[in-house]
C-alpha positions in Angstrom: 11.1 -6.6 -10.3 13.2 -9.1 -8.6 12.2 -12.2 -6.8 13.2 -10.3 -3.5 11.5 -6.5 -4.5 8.5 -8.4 -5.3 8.6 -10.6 -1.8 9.4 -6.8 -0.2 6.4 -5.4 -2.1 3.9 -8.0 -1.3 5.4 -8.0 2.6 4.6 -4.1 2.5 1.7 -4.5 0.9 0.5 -7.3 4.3 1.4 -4.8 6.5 -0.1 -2.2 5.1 -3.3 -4.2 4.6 -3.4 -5.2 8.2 -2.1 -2.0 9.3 -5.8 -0.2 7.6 -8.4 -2.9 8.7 -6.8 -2.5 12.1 -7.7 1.1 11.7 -10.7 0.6 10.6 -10.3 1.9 7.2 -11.5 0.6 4.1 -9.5 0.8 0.9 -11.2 4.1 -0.1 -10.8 6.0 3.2 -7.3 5.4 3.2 -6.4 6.4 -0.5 -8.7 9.6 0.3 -6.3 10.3 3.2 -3.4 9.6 1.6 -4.0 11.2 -1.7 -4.1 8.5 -3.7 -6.8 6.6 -6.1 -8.4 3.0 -4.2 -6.6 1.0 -7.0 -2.9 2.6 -5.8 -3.9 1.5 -2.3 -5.1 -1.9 -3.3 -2.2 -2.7 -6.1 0.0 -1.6 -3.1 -1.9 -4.0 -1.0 -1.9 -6.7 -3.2 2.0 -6.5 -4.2 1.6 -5.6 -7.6 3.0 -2.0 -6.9 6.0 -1.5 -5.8 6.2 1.8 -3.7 10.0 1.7 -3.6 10.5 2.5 -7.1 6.9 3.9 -8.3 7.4 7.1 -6.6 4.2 6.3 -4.2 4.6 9.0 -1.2 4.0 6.8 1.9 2.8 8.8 4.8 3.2 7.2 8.4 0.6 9.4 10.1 -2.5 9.0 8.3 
């Protein structure tokens, strides 16, 4: 990863973060609606997963 994919991940990863407690969501809820294990979510969250290039589906409407 690059300086800038890893700012892009870690911006993402804000977003989505704010995004689930918004929703009122907690790490597990949202990898059980999305398909995905809680350590994707919070790797995601976190910035140390980069969902451009790790083949992560991101759905919008969760």
């Amino acid at each position: 990863m690059t300086i800038s994919t890893i700012g892009q991940a870690t911006a993402f990863g804000r977003h989505m973060k704010r995004w689930r407690r918004q929703s009122g969501l907690s790490q597990l809820e949202l990898a059980v609606r999305a398909g995905l294990s809680q350590r994707h979510v919070s790797f995601i969250e976190t910035g140390l997963l980069d969902v451009s290039k790790s083949g992560t589906p991101i759905c919008i409407d969760l």
